[in-house]
N, C-alpha and C positions, 0 to 999 in steps of 0.2 A: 682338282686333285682329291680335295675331301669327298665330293659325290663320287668320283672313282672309286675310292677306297673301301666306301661304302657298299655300293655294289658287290665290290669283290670280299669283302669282310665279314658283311652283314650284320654291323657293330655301327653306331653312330660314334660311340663315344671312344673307342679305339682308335678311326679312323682322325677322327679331330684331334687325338690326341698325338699321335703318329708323323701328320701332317706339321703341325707344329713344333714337332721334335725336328723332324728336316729342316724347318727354317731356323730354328738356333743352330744345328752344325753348321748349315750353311754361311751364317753369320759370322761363326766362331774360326770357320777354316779358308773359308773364300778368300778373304781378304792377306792371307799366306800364302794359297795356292791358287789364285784367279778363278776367273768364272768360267766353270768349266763349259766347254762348245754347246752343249745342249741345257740350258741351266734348268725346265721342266721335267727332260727326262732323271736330272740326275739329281732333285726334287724327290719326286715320285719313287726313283730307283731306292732311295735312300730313307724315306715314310715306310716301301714295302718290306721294309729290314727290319725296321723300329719294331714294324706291327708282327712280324713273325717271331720278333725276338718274345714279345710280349706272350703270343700263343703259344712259342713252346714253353717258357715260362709256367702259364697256366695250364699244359698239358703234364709238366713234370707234377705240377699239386696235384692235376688229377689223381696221375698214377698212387701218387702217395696216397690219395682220400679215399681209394680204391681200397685196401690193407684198411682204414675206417670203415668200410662202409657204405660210404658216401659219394662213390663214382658216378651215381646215375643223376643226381643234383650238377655237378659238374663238365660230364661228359656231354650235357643236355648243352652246357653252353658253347658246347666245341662242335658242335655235328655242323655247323655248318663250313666252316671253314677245315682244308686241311693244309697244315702250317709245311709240309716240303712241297707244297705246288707251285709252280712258276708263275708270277705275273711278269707279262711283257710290256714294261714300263712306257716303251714305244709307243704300242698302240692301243694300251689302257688310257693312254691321255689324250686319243682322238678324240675329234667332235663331233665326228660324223654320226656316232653312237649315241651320239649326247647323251650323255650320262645326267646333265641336270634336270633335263625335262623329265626321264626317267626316275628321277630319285621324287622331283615334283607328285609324280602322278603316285608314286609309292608313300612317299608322304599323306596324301590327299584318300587314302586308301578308304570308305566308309566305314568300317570298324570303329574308325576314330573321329570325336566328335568334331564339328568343323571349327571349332574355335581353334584344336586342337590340333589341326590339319592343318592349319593356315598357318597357327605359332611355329611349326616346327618346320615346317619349307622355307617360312623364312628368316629362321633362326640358322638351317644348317647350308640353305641352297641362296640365299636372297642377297647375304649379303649386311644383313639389318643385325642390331646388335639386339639382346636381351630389351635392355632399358627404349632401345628405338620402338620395339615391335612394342612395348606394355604400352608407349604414347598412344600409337597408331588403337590400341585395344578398350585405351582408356579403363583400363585396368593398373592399380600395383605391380612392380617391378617383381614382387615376392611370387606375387598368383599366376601371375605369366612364368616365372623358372618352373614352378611344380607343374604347370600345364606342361611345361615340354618332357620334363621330367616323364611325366606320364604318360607321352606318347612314344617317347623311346623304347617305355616297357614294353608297351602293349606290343608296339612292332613286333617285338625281339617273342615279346611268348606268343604272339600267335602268326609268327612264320608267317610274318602279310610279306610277298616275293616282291625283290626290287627290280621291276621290272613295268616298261610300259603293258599295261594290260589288252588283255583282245579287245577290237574292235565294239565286241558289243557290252564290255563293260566300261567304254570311256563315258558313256553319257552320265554315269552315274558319279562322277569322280570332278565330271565338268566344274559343275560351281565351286568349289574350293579352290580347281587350278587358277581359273580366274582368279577370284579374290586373290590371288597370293600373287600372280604378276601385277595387278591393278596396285596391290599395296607396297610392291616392288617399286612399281613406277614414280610413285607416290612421293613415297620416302626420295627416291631420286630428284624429283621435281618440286618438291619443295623440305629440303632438307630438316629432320623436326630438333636440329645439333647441329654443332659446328659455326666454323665462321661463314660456310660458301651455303650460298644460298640452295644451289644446284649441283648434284654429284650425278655429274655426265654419265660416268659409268652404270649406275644404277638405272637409269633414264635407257643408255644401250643396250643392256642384257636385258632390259624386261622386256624394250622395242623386238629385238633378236628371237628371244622364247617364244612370244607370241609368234611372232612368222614361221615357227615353227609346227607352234600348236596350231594353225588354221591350216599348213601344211597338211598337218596330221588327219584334221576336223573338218575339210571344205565345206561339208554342209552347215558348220552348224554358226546360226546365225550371230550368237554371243560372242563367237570366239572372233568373228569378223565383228563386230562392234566393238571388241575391247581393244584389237588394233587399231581401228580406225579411230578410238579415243584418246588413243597413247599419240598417234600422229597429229592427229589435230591440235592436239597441246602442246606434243612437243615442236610444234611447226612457230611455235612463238618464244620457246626457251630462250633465244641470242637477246630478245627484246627485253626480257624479263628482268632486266640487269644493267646496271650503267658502268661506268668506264671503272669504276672502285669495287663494283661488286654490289653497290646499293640497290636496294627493292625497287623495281618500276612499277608500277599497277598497272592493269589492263588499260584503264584510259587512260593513260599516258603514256604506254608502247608508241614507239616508231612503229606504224603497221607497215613500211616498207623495209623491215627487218623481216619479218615473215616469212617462213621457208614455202613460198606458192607451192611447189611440187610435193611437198610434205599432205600439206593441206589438200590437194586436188587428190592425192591417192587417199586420203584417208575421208574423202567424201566419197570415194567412188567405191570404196569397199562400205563405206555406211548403205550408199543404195544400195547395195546385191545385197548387204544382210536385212533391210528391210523387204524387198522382194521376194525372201521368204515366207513374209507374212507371221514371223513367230515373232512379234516385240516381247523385248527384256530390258535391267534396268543396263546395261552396258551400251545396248543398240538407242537407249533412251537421253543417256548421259553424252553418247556423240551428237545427237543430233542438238543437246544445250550445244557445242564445242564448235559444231561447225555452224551453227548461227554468230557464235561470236564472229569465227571467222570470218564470217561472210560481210559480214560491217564495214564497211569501208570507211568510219569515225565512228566515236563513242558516241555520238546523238544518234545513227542510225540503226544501234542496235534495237534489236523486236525484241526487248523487256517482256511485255505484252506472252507473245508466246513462249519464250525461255519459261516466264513462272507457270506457264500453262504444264507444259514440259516435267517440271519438277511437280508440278499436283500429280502428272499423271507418274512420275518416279515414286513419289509418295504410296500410291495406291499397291504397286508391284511389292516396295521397298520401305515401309513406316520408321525409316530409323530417325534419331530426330539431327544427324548430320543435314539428312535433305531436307529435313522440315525448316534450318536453317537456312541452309543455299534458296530454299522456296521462300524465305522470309527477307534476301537481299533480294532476290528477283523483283519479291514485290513491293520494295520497298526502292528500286528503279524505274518500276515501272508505274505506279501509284503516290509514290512519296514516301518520305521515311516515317512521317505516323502512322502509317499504314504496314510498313516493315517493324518499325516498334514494336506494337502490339504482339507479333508472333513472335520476336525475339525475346520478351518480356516473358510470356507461356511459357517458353523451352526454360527462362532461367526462373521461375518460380518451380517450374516440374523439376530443377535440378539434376537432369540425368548428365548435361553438359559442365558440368561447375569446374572441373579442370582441363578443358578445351580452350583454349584460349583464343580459337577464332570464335566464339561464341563471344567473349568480351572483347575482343575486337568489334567486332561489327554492332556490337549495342554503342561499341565507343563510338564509331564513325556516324550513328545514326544521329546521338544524340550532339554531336559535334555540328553535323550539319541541321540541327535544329535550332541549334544557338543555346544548348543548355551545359555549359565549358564544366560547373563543378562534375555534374555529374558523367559528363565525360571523361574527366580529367580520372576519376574514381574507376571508371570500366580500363580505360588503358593502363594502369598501374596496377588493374588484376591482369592483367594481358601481358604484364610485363613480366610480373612476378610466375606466371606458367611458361613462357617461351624462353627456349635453351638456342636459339640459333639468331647469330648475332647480326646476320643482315635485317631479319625480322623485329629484332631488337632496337637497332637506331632506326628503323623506319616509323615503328610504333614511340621511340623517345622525340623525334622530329614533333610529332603530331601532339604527343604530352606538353610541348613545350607551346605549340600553339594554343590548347585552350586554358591552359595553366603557366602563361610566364613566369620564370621564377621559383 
């Protein structure tokens, strides 16, 4: 409804605000007068009131700022909208129009820098709150509000149109829509808040979006790797989890939890986007996902080539998340003095120091080395960064092993 609104508006902050005015009357009155037959359209119906009430509001200051002077400041903010047109509530809430993917791609618009573009898709489209997306950024909660801040303006003064764009300007817009379903997914699949480990819905709309963008994009070989990445992973979500909601780890999944057909379609969209012949890091990070897959126990996995994998993620992609994941690789595949070492680099370089799988994984290294103080020291910084409570007794579990007491 908020990307609806947006569309028709051309206001981010009217429409969120709008939307959320319907859901308090709807609170306020529903439960007097029942839920009425259609409860989205009459949602919708009742945001496109709020937000009209609002513009003629600010059309009346116009008029007045007009007799100042001061019309053309004003009237600047009205041209796009005109407050007696009809929205047809009905089928402004279709899907067929997808209005998300569309707000996506306007979001992502290159005017706006990609930190930029990324923060604000999924701040207004994702689903992710403020404080979610600064984790995912590893940035302050304060610098991520004035990022979005900032991109709101820019939209609004430079009339970037909400609309998916022609064909021959999607390639330019690509890499951002990625990253912001990838971090969609993300957030879904491993929740960085809360008590649930996994927020299925998040996990669905990003699954959805992409089948849409490949829809859109047939050829283009990322936009097929990052579904086939989202499948692969999500093809072990049920495993991920025990009867309480508690952490499983990969070697210790039920692999006959695993969604086969999950996993068979998101290998076979990995070949065709290899078959192109253009590798990226999205078509690079399936092929880590369906090697796991393909493991049929945890001693059979090809460690070996997974960190091969990640060197070559590396080279595309220098950020020091994968120089991480490359530092578990090889510290599976090698042993953990040998994953130490690089884990040790990243936390002397300090670009990770409020990541907390960064102190996770130096914990587990040096846990299974047999050195408990200073493990016991990496998981109680690992504790003190993570907000999501499945994450949390699983990481106090393992405290209590090298630290009795």
């Amino acid at each position: 409804m908020v990307a609806t609104l947006i569309r028709v508006l051309g206001d981010f902050d009217l429409a969120e605000e709008a939307v959320q005015e319907a859901f308090v009357t709807a609170l306020e009155t529903w439960p007097a007068r029942g839920v009425p037959d259609n409860p989205g359209a009459w949602i919708m119906t009742t945001a496109r009131n709020r937000a009209i009430d609002r513009l003629r509001r600010r059309k009346r200051l116009a008029e007045k700022a007009e007799l100042l002077g001061r019309e053309a400041a004003i009237e600047a903010e009205l041209a796009e909208v005109d407050p007696d047109s009809s929205i047809d509530a009905e089928t402004d809430v279709s899907p067929i129009a997808d209005d998300r993917l569309r707000l996506i791609f306007t979001c992502c618009h290159p005017a706006l820098a990609i930190e930029a573009r990324v923060a604000l898709t999924l701040r207004t489209l994702g689903g992710l709150s403020t404080p979610e997306i600064a984790r995912a950024f590893l940035v302050p909660e304060v610098t991520l509000a004035q990022r979005l801040v900032r991109a709101k303006r820019k939209i609004r003064d430079a009339g970037i149109p909400y609309r998916v764009p022609p064909d021959h300007d999607l390639p330019e817009r690509l890499d951002g829509v990625l990253r912001v379903l990838y971090l969609v997914f993300n957030e879904g699949y491993g929740a960085s808040s809360g008590d649930r480990l996994i927020r299925r819905e998040l996990c669905t709309e990003a699954i959805r979006l992409s089948r849409v963008l490949v829809d859109l994009m047939p050829d283009e070989p990322e936009a097929l790797g990052l579904l086939a990445l989202m499948l692969l992973h999500d093809a072990r979500r049920e495993a991920r989890t025990g009867h309480d909601g508690e952490l499983v780890l990969l070697e210790d999944q039920d692999r006959g939890r695993w969604n086969r057909p999950r996993i068979d379609e998101g290998r076979e969209l990995l070949e065709r986007a290899l078959r192109m012949r253009r590798v990226g890091p999205m078509q690079l990070q399936a092929a880590i996902a369906a090697l796991h897959d393909d493991a049929e126990t945890p001693a059979a996995t090809d460690w070996q080539e997974i960190a091969g994998l990640y060197a070559a993620l590396r080279r595309i992609e220098p950020t020091p998340i994968v120089e991480l994941n490359r530092a578990v690789a090889v510290a599976m595949a090698s042993g953990p003095e040998a994953g130490l070492l690089l884990v040790d680099a990243l936390v002397a370089a300090g670009k990770l120091e409020t990541y907390p799988y960064l102190h996770a994984a130096r914990a587990d290294l040096l846990r299974r080395l047999g050195r408990s103080s200073e493990a016991a020291a990496a998981y109680e910084r690992a504790l003190e960064l993570t907000a999501n409570e499945a994450e949390r007794t699983f990481l106090d579990g393992r405290l209590a092993e090298v630290a009795p007491g």
